[in-house]
C-alpha positions, 0 to 999 in steps of 0.5 A: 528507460522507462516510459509513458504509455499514455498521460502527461508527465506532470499529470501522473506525477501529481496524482502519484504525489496525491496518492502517496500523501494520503497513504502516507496517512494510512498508517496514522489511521490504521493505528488509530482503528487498531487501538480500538478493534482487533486488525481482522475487523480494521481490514473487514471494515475498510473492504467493505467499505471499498466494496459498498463505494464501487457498488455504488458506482456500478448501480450508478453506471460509472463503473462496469464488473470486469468480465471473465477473459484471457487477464481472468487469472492475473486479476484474481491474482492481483486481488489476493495479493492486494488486498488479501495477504498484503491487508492481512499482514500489514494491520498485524505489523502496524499493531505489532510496531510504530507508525513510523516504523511501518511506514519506512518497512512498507517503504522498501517495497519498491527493492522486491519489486525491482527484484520481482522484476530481474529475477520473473519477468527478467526485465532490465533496469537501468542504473539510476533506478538501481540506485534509487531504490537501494538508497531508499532501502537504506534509507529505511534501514536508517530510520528502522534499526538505528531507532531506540525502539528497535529491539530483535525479540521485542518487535521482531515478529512486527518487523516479519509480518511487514516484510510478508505485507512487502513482498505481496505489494510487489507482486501486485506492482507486477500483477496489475500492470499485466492485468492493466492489458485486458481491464481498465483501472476501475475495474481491476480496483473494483474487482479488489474491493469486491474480493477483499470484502468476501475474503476478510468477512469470512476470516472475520466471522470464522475468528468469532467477530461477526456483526459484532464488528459493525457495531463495535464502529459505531460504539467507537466513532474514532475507530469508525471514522479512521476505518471509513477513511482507510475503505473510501480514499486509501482502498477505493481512491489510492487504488484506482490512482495506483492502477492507473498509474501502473498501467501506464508506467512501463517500470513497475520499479520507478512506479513503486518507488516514487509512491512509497517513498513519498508514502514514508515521508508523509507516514513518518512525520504524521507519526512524529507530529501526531502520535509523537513517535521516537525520532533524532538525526537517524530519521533526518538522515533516513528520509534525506537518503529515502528522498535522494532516491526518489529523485533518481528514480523520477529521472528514469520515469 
C-alpha cells in the first residue's frame, strides 16, 4: 500500500487534479504550435521558455542550481529522459496523429510504469492498483483502436513514436522519485529545463532552424502563445507539481495513473470540444473504464 512521505492527502490529491488538468490542455496547444512550426522548434521554444522562468527565479533567490553529489546521475538521467526523448517523441506522435488520440496513448503511461517498477526496481504492487492501470490501459485501448481513424499503415509510425514518448515518461516516474533523496522538486525541475533547452537548441540549430525559430513565434502569434503556454505552466509549472508529487508519493504506479488518467480525460474532451475530433460510445466507454481505474488506484494512495 502505498503511502504519504509528507503533505495532506487532500493537498496532493488537488494539486495532482490541477497538474493533470493543465496537461490535459498540452496536447490542445501542442497541436496548435505544430500547425505552424516543425515539432523540433514547439519543443525548443517551450525549454527555452522553462529555462528563461527558472533563470529568472534563481537570479531572483527563489530557486538554487542543484549541486554535483551522490543523486548527480539519477538527475541527469531524469532530464533525458524528460524532457529530452520523451519531448522528442511525443511532438512528433501529436503531429503524426489526433489530440485526442495522443492523450489516451500518453494515458497508458502509468502500465510501464507499473512494469518498470515489477520488473527493475522489483517492487510489489497491490492488486487494486494492478486493476487500475490495466483498466485504464483498455480503456485507452477503447478510445484508440476502436476509433475510425484508426488505421495500421495510415498512423501507425504516430502511434510508435507516442509509444517510445511513454516509455521514457516511466522511466522518469522512476527516476525522479530516487532523485527526490538528494535534491528538492525545484531543483530536479530546474535542472530539466536547463538540459531541455541546451539539448533541443543544438538539435535545432543542427536541422537548419536556427534563430529562424524565434522569429517564425512572433510571425505567428498563435503559435507563440500555445508554445509559452507549453514552457511556463505544462514544463515549469506541471513539472514542479509532478516532482513534488513524486517525491512524496512511495508508488511511482498510483502517482502516474492518477496524473494521466486525468490528464486524458481533459486531453480528449478539449479535442472533442475544441479541434472537433472523431468521437462516439467507444470514447464514453474508454474514459468510463480510464476513470474507474483512477478510482481504484486513488484507494491504494
Amino acid at each position: 500500500m502505498s503511502k504519504y512521505k509528507t503533505g495532506g492527502r487532500a493537498f496532493l490529491a488537488f494539486l495532482i487534479f490541477a497538474q493533470g488538468s493543465i496537461w490535459g490542455l498540452s496536447f490542445l496547444a501542442t497541436n496548435i504550435a505544430v500547425s505552424r512550426l516543425a515539432p523540433i522548434q514547439v519543443v525548443t521554444l517551450r525549454w527555452t521558455a522553462a529555462a528563461a522562468v527558472f533563470a529568472l527565479l534563481i537570479l531572483a533567490g527563489k530557486v538554487r542550481l542543484p549541486r554535483p553529489g551522490p543523486g548527480w546521475k539519477l538527475l541527469l538521467a531524469t532530464g533525458a529522459m524528460e524532457p529530452c526523448l520523451y519531448g522528442l517523441f511525443e511532438t512528433e506522435g501529436i503531429r503524426l496523429t489526433s489530440t485526442s488520440e495522443s492523450a489516451v496513448i500518453i494515458g497508458a503511461m502509468p502500465v510501464f510504469t507499473l512494469l518498470i517498477g515489477r520488473v527493475i526496481r522489483r517492487r510489489r504492487s497491490g492488486w487494486l492498483t494492478v486493476a487500475g492501470v490495466l483498466l485504464s490501459f483498455a480503456g485507452i485501448a477503447c478510445c484508440t483502436v476502436l476509433s475510425p481513424k484508426f488505421t495500421v499503415g495510415g498512423r501507425l509510425l504516430g502511434y510508435l513514436e507516442l509509444l517510445v514518448a511513454m516509455s521514457a515518461g516511466a522511466a522518469f516516474m522512476h527516476l525522479s522519485g530516487r532523485a527526490g533523496k538528494w535534491y528538492g522538486s525545484a531543483e530536479i525541475t530546474a535542472a530539466m529545463s536547463f538540459i531541455g533547452c541546451i539539448f533541443f537548441n543544438v538539435l535545432n540549430l543542427a536541422k537548419g532552424y536556427g534563430l529562424e525559430t524565434y522569429r517564425l513565434c512572433l510571425a505567428f502569434p498563435d503559435a507563440g502563445l500555445a508554445c509559452l503556454f507549453l514552457g511556463v505552466l505544462c514544463s515549469s509549472l506541471c513539472y514542479l507539481l509532478m516532482n513534488y508529487i513524486l517525491s512524496r508519493i512511495e508508488n511511482a504506479a498510483v502517482a502516474a495513473n492518477l496524473s494521466n488518467s486525468w490528464t486524458t480525460v481533459v486531453g480528449v474532451l478539449s479535442g472533442i470540444l475544441i479541434m472537433r475530433d472523431t468521437w462516439g460510445w467507444y470514447t464514453a466507454v474508454g474514459l468510463t473504464l480510464a476513470l474507474v481505474g483512477m478510482a481504484l488506484c486513488a484507494r491504494e494512495v
